[in-house]
C-alpha positions, -999 to +999 in steps of 0.1 A: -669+420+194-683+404+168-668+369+159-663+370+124-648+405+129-622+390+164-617+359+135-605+382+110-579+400+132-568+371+150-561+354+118-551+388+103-522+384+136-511+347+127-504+358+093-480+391+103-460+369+127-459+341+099-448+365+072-423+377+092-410+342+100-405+332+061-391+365+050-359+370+040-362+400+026-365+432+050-396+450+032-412+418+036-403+418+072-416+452+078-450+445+060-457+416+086-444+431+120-468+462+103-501+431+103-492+421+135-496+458+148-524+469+129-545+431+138-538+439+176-548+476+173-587+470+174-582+437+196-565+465+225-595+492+219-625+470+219-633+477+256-642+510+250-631+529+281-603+555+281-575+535+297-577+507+270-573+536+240-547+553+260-528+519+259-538+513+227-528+550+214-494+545+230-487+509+213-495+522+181-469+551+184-445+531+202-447+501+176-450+530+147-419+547+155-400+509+156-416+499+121-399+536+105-367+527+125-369+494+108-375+507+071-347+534+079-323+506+091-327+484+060-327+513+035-296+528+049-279+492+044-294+485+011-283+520+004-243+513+015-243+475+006-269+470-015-280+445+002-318+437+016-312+404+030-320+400+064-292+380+071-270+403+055-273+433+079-236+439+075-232+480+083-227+486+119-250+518+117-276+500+099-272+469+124-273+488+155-306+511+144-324+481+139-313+463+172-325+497+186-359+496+170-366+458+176-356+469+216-381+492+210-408+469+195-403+444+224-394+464+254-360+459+262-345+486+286-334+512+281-368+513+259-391+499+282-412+534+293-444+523+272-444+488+282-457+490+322-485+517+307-496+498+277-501+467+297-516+483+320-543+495+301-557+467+287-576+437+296-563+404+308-568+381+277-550+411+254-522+417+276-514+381+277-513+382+234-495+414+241-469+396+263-463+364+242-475+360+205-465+400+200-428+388+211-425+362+184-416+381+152-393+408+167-373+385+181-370+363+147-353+393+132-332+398+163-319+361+159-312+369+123-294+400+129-278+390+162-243+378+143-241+417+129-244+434+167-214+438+190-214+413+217-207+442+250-242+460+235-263+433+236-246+422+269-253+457+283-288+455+269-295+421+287-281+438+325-303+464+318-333+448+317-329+423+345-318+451+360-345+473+356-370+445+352-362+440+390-361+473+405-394+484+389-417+457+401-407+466+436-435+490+450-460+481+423-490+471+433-510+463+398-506+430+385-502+434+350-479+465+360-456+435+375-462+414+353-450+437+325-416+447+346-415+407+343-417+404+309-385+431+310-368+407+332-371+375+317-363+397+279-330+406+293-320+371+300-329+361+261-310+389+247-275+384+268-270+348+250-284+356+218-250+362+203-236+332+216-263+307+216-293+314+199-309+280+204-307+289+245-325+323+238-355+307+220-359+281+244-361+309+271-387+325+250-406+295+248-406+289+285-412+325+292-443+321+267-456+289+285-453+302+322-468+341+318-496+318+296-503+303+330-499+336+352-524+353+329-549+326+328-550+322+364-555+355+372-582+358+347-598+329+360-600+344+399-607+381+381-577+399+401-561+430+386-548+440+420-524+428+448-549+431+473-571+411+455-549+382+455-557+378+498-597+365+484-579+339+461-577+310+486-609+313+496-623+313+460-600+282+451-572+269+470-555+246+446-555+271+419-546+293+448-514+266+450-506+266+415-506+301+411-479+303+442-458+274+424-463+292+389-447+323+401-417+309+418-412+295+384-411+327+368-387+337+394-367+306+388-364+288+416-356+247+411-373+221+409-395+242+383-397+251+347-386+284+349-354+273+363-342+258+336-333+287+312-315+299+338-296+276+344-286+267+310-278+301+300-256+307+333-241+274+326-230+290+286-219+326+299-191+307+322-183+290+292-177+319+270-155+333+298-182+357+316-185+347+351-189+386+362-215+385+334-230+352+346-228+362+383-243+399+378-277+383+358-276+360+391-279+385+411-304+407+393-327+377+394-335+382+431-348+415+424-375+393+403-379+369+431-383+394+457-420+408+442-429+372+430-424+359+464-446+393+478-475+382+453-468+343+465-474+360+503-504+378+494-519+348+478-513+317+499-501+334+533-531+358+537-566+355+543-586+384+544-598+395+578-628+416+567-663+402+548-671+425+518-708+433+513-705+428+475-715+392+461-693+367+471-675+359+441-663+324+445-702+314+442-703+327+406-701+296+381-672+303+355-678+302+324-644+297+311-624+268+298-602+253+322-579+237+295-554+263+285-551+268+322-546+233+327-519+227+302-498+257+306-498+251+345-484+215+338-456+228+314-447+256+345-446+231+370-429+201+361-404+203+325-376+206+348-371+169+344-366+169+303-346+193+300-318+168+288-344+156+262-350+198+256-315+203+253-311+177+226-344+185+200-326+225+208-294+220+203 
């Protein structure tokens, strides 16, 4: 693609999320989460090969349908209220459409079918906008709206998609399928403390963002799409091969890393609020998580593959990619464990 033309639509993206952030006002809203789509539209499609405008195809119905939803949502309160402040969502019919729709625009199960197939499809660099910068303005409206929606649906929402988020990576075998039932996952743990705590929600977001950052890059650095790709990884690179391993125990959680401290902290509220049931079920459903991150953990640093392949041995390629981003994003996944009392305070 050419690189005034990727400029234009990355900036074209920065400016949907932003307008989205500093409205208050639902059309306003609407037009930006509309940018965002139509910016990451030609971003999904540029590889031209018929999985990527399948994917692409999909998003843009999926993310379609959400954005009339939206509209609907705010008109039918602006129409019973009169009303168009976001803030101000105050009919339950009107509130409960647009939690609905901005499920729909993020993935939260029950409406999670497209995500898995839309991820899929695409290429490593646009899944990994797909799976983090595409999360941000959905999920400022869902913040703002959150004190309008009744607490047992968004708590029903959140056990759904650990839930499901868990079960479906099981027998998958594609990366960015797994990665995907992941992002499902980690979304349901956001959205069961939104009403009580929305400072714990972003911060899960933001540590979410920083570790799948990390998973993406990796793989993108040692070219894998596949689990059985993973078994060539340590003799490409073995510490990367050792990050990568460390990186997705984070995602599962597991102390002393990053990932675990979301958790944690949002356990930690729920038996405050009087939901250990609630608390102890999310607990639970996080194994599921674990269990296919500690399969991909296996294949990467516990296998070697016993056969040479007669292709060209691609750890002798020179990459040409930057090794920054990689860098940085592997050093927030590994070790911001230790600040979270420093976290906790700039959150809170």
């Amino acid at each position: 693609m050419n690189p005034y033309v990727l400029t234009i639509f990355l900036f074209s993206l920065g400016l949907g999320t932003t307008l989205t952030f500093a409205s208050s006002h639902w059309l306003l809203a609407w037009m930006g989460l509309e940018i965002n789509t139509m910016a990451i539209i030609p971003l999904m499609a540029q590889h031209h090969h018929p999985r990527a405008v399948e994917a692409t195809t999909k998003y843009f119905l999926i993310q379609a349908t959400a954005a009339a939803t939206i509209l609907f949502a705010s008109t039918t309160n602006a129409w019973l209220t009169g009303e168009w402040n976001i803030m101000h969502l105050s009919h339950p019919i009107a509130a409960n459409t647009a939690l609905l729709a901005l499920a729909l625009k993020v993935g939260l199960a029950p409406l999670h079918f497209w995500l898995p197939e839309v991820l899929q499809g695409l290429d490593l660099t646009t899944g990994l906008i797909l799976s983090t910068w595409q999360k941000l303005a959905p999920f400022a409206l869902l913040i703002q709206i959150s004190h309008n929606i009744e607490p047992t649906v968004l708590i029903l929402l959140g056990i759904l998609s650990t839930l499901v988020g868990g079960w479906g990576g099981m027998n998958q075998t594609q990366l960015r399928k797994i990665l995907a039932y992941s992002s499902i996952a980690h979304l349901g743990w956001m959205i069961v403390i939104l009403q009580y705590t929305p400072q714990l929600t972003i911060l899960a977001l933001g540590t979410y963002i920083i570790m799948t950052s990390a998973t993406f890059l990796t793989f993108k650095t040692n070219m894998v799409t596949k689990m059985n790709s993973l078994a060539l990884t340590w003799s490409k690179n073995p510490a990367i091969a050792t990050m990568m391993a460390l990186t997705l125990l984070s995602l599962g959680g597991l102390p002393p890393l990053t990932g675990f401290m979301p958790k944690w902290l949002i356990l930690q509220e729920l038996t405050k609020q009087g939901l250990p049931a609630i608390a102890t079920l999310m607990a639970l459903s996080a194994l599921l998580s674990l269990y296919f991150y500690l399969r991909l953990c296996y294949s990467m640093t516990l296998t070697i593959a016993p056969n040479t392949t007669n292709s060209i041995t691609p750890w002798r390629l020179t990459s040409t990619q930057s090794a920054l981003p990689l860098t940085i994003f592997t050093i927030l996944t590994l070790m911001l464990l230790p600040l979270t009392p420093a976290i906790v305070a700039l959150t809170y």
